[in-house]
N, C-alpha and C positions, 0 to 999 in steps of 0.2 A: 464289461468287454463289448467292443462293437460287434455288429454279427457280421459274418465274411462273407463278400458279397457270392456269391454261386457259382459264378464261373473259377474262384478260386479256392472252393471247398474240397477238401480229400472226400471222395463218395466211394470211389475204393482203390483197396489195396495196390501199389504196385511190388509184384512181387518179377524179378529180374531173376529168370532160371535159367539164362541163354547166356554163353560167351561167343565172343567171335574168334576163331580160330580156323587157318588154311581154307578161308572164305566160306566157310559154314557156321551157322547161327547153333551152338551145339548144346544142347538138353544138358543143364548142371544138375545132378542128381545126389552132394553130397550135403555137407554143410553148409548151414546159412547162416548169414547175422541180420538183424532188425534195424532197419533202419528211422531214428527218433528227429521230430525235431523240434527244441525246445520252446517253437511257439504252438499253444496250448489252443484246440479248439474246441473245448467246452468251462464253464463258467469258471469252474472252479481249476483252479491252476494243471496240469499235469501234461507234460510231455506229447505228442502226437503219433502215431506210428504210420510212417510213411510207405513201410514195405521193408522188403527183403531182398539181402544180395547174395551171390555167394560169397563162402569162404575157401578160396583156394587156396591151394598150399604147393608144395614141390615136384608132383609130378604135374599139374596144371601148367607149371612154370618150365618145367620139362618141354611138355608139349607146345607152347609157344613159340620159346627158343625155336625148336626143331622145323615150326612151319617157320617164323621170319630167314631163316637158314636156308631154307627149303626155295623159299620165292625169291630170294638172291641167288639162290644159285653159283654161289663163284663169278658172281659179277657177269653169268650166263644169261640170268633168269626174264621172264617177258618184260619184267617193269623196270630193271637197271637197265636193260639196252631197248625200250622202246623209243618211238620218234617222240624229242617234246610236245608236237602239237600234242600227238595221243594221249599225253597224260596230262597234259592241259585237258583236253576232252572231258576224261576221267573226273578231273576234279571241279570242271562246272557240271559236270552230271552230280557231282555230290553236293555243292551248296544249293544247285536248283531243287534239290529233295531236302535239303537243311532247311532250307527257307519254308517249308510246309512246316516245319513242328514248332515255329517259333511260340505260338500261345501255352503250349505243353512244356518246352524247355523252363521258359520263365517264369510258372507257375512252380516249378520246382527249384529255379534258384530263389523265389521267394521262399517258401516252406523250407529249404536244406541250410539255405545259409544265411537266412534271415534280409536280405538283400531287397532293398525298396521295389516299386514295382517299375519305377521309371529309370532306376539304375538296373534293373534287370534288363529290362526291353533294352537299355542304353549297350547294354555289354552284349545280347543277340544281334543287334543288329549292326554292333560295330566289326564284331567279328566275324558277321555278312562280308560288310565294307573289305575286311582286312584281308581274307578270302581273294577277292575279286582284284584289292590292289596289288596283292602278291601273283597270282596268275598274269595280270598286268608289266610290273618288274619282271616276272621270268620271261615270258616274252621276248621284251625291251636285251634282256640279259642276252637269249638266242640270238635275235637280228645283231649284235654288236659282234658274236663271235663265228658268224657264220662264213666266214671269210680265211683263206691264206694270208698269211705275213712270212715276208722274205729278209730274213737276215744274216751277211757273212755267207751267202750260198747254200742256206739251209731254208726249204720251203715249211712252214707248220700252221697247222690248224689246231687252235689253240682253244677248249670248251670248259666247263665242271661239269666231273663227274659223281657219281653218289661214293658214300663211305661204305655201306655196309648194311648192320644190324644197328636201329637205334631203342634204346629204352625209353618212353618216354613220359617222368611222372612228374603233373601239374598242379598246384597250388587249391587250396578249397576255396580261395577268396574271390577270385579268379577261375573259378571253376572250367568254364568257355572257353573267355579269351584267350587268359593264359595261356592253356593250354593248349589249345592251338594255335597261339603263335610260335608253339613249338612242332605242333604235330603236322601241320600246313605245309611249313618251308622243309620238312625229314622227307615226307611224304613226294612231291613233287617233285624234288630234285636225284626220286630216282632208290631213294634208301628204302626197305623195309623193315618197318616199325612193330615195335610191343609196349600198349599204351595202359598204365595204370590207372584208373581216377585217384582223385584224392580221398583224403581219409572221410570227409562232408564234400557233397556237391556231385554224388554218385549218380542216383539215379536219374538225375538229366541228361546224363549220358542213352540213357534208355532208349529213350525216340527217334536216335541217329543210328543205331546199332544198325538198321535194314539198310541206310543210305551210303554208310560204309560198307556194310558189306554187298552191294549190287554195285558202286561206283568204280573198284578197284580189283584187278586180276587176286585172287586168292594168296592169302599169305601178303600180304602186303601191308595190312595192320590186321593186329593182332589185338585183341582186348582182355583184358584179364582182373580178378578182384580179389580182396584181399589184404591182409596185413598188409607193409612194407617187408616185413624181415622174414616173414612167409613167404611170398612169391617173390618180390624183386630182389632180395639176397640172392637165393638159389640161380636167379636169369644171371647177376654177375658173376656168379661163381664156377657158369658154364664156360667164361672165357670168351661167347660168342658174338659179345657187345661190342661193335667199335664206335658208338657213341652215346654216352650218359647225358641224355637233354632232363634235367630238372630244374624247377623253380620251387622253392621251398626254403630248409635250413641248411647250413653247411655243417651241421654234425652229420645230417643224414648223407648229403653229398661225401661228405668223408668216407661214412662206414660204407657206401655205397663203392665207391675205388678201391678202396683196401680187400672189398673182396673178391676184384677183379684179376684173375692171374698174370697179366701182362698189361701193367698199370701205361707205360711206355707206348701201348697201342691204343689206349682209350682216348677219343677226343673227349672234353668235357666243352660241355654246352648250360651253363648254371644261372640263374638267378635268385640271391639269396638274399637273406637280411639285411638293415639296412639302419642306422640311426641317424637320420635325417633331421639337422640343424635348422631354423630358421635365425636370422641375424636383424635383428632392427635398431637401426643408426637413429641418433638423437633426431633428424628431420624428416623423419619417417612419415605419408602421411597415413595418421593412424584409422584413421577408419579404413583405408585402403588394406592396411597390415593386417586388422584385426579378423574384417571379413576373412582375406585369404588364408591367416592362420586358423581361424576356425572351418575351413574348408580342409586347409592340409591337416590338421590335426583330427577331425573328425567326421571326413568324409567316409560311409560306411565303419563308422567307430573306431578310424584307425586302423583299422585290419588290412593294411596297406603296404607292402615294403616301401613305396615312395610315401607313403605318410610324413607329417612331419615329429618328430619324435621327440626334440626338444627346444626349447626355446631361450634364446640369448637376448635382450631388452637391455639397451643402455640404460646405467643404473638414472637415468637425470628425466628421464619417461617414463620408469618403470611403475610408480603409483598410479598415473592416469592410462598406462597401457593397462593391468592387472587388473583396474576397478572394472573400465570397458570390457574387456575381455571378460571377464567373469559373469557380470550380467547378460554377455549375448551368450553365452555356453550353459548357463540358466535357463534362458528365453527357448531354446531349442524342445520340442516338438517330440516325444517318445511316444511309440504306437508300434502295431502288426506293420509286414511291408506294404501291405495294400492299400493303407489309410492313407488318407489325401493329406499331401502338405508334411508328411512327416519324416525326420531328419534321421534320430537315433531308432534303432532297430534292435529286435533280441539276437543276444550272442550264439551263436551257432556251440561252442562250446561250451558243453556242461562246469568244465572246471574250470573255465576261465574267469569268472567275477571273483572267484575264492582268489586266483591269481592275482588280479586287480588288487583285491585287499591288503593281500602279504606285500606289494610295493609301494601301499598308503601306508600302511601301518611301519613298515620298516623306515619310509620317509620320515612320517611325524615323530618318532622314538629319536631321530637321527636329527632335527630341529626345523624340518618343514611343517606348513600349516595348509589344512586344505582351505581357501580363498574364496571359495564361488561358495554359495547356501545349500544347492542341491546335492554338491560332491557327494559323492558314497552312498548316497540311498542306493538301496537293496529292491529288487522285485527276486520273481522264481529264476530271472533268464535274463535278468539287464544289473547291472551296478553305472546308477548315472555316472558322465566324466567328472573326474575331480583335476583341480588346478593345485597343484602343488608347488609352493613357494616359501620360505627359497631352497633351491633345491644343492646341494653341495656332491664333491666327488664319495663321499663315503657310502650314498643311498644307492641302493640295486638299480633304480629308476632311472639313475644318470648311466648306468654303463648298460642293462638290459633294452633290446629289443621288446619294448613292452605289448607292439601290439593288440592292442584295447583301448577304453577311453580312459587313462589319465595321461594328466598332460604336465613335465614338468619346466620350470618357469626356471632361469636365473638372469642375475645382472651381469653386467659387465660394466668398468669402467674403460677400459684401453681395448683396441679392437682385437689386439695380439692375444687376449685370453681364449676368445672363439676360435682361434686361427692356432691357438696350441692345440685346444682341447682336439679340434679337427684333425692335426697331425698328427695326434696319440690315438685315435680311434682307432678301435680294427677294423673299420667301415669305410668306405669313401663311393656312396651313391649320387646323392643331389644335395644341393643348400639352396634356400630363398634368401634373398639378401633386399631389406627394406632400406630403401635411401633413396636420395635423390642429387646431392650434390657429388657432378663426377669427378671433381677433383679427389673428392674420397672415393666413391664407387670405382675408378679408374682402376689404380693400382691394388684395391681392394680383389676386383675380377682377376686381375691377372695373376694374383696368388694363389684364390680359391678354385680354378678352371686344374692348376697342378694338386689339388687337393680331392676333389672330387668332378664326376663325370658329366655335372649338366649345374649351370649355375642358374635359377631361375630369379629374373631381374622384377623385385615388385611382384612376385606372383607364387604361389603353395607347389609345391614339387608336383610331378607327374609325370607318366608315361608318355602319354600321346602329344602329337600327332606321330603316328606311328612310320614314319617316311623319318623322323628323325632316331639316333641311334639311342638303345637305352642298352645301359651296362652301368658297371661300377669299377672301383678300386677297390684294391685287399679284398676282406673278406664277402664283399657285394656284387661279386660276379665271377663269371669267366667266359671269355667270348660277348659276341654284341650282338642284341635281337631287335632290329629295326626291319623293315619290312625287305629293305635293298639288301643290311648288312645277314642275315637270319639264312637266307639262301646263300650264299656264301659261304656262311656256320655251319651249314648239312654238307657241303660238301669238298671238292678237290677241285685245282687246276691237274687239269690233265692234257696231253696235246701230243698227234704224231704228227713226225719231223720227217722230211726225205732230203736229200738233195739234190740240189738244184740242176738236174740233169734231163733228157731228152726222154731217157728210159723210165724213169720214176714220173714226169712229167705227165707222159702217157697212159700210163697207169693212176695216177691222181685224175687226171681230165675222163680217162673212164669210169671211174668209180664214182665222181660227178655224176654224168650221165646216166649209167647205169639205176644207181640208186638202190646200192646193194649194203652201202652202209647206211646206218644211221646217224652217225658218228661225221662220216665224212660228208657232207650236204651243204648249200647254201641258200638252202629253199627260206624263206623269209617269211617270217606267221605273221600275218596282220592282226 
């Protein structure tokens, strides 16, 4: 085992005895859990313990509801009817105090989620970026609607306003980002939030808890730990949610509405599973494919909803794709996150390699063969990726969300096989589609665009740049979280009307003036 270098050694404990709640840092004084993580800092194999969270339960979940309720107010409270400069304000007062713990964050998304050091740094500081470009947009959003429009004799000024109460729980994979590209655009446009971490990727939350709560008037996030069916059950079952921001699984999302008493009122705001196809046409060129499917396939081991998750290979390349492919998913680099140059990382989840297995072993019973030499070895916290070929409809592998590293492989002869399988899926996120001749790629796109939400041409599926829109079909989303579309997602068009009269005229042009609304204004934020 390499030794770790200092600056990224656990020397102690972090023990998280504080929630944030109606903007007080508040002493957790009942039960905890331990938080592990399966990369081992001493010789001999065993788990690490990173600290302690609490475990709350339903009256915790009580008390949250009651402040995000509290700091809304009836659509009264300081932060739905502040000026947007001022909560513009607010939220550069919070990344300029975010941007202090970036060494401390990312030492913990290496240790929680096994996450390299330079995909770490890469996700602090993007979500810096994404921060800055959304306060940006909403800006841009203000100066476009700070203006009257007159139509049919009706004068109106026309803005978004916030929804309410949002839940808001984030992915482990994505711990940051994610998460805040949820929590970012709730937050600003006015809503007050109750923010769960995920089940791994907790306490990197820790070091932001002060920045949250000095940035933003009280009650206005709300932080809380804990099961999902322990706390965030009981927050839907208050009825007080008007919007469910998740990214995660849509079983959870399910049970998550069903236990909201007025399903009709809830917005949903989701990002969820995804089995993400790549396509590659007989003139593919193949080192270009092979890199980018080794990147969609096993960028942070797959633990990606935009991953790619299976692979389609015209049957007439598929020997010299298969061989290639095999030895560069071989050649791949396993280590701690901090080791230099290294690709594959230990899985954050305990039961996930034994996972891995049950959709090897269920493939090969069912007439796939694992392809590559390394497939399937075993450590305490890795099962290398295996290529599974060929892969048929009967295998878990072809219908499961595997995220992990196996990767299954088939042919195709006629294009129309991928393009069924696509239609039958309960997914429809992204496809890579490897070719070159447009007379095929032509009508190829304009099929696959009604199929699924992002066609990436020659390149591995992906989120960013996050100025473009990410969503899915069926069961891969609801609603769209790009940085434009997300503010949008948090909120409402709303707009008062008068008409076009002397009396009401006078009255609009005083209120102008005045500067008694906030609502009614045309003041222009640079």
């Amino acid at each position: 085992m390499n030794a770790i270098p200092k600056e990224f050694q656990i020397t102690n404990l972090l023990h998280q005895d504080t929630y944030l709640v109606n903007g007080e840092l508040k002493k957790w004084t009942g039960e905890t859990s331990k938080v592990y993580s399966t990369i081992s800092s001493t010789e001999h194999y065993e788990p690490t313990l990173l600290g302690t969270i609490p475990t709350m339960g339903e009256m915790a979940a009580d008390e949250v509801v009651k402040s995000a309720v509290a700091a809304y107010d009836k659509g009264q409270g300081i932060w739905p009817t502040m000026k947007v400069s001022d909560r513009i304000k607010c939220m550069e007062d919070f990344v300029t105090q975010m941007k202090a713990t970036r060494s401390e964050v990312v030492k913990y998304l290496m240790w929680e989620i096994g996450k390299s050091l330079s995909d770490s740094e890469k996700e602090f500081d993007r979500t810096v970026e994404y921060i800055y470009d959304t306060i940006e947009d909403y800006k841009e959003l203000d100066r476009n609607n700070a203006r009257f429009t007159k139509s049919q004799g009706v004068n109106a000024m026309v803005r978004r306003g916030p929804l309410g109460v949002v839940l808001c729980l984030g992915p482990y994979n994505y711990p940051l980002n994610e998460t805040f590209s949820l929590l970012i655009p709730a937050i600003i446009m006015g809503n007050t939030v109750i923010f769960k971490p995920a089940k791994h990727g907790v306490l990197l939350i820790s070091p932001l808890l002060e920045a949250f709560r000095s940035s933003f008037p009280k009650g206005v996030i709300n932080i809380v730990y804990g099961r999902g069916r322990d706390v965030a059950s009981p927050i839907m079952k208050s009825g007080k949610i008007d919007i469910l921001a998740l990214i995660g699984n849509s079983k959870s999302a399910i049970a998550l509405q069903d236990q909201h008493p007025n399903k009709n009122r809830l917005r949903l705001i989701l990002g969820l599973e995804a089995k993400n196809p790549a396509i590659i046409l007989p003139d593919a060129d193949l080192d270009l494919a092979i890199q980018e499917c080794i990147t969609g396939t096993l960028s942070f081991n797959g633990q990606r909803c935009t991953a790619l998750k299976i692979l389609y290979v015209h049957e007439t390349i598929s020997a010299e794709f298969n061989k290639r492919f095999a030895e560069k998913v071989d050649a791949l680099p396993f280590g701690n996150p901090w080791e230099k140059g290294v690709s594959l990382t230990p899985l954050p989840e305990v039961e996930k390699p034994n996972y891995i297995q049950e959709l090897i072993d269920d493939a090969t019973i069912k007439g796939a063969k694992i392809i590559n030499q390394k497939g399937g070895e075993r450590t305490e916290n890795y099962i290398f990726p295996s290529i599974l070929f060929p892969i048929n409809k009967q295998m878990r592998v072809y219908h499961e969300e595997q995220f992990g590293p196996v990767i299954p492989v088939l042919t195709f002869k006629d294009i129309q096989e991928p393009l069924d399988d696509m239609a039958e899926s309960n997914y429809g996120q992204q496809v890579s589609l490897f070719g070159r001749d447009i007379k095929t790629i032509g009508p190829l796109i304009d099929t696959l665009v009604n199929l699924v939400c992002r066609v990436n041409l020659n390149s591995s599926c992906q989120r960013g740049p996050d100025v473009y829109p990410f969503t899915g079909r069926k069961d891969s989303a609801v609603g769209t979280l790009s940085i434009h579309d997300a503010l949008r997602s948090f909120s409402i068009r709303t707009f008062v009307a008068s008409k076009d009269n002397a009396y009401n005229n006078e009255i609009l042009q005083a209120l102008l003036n005045s500067k008694e609304s906030n609502f009614i204004n045309t003041d222009y934020i640079l």
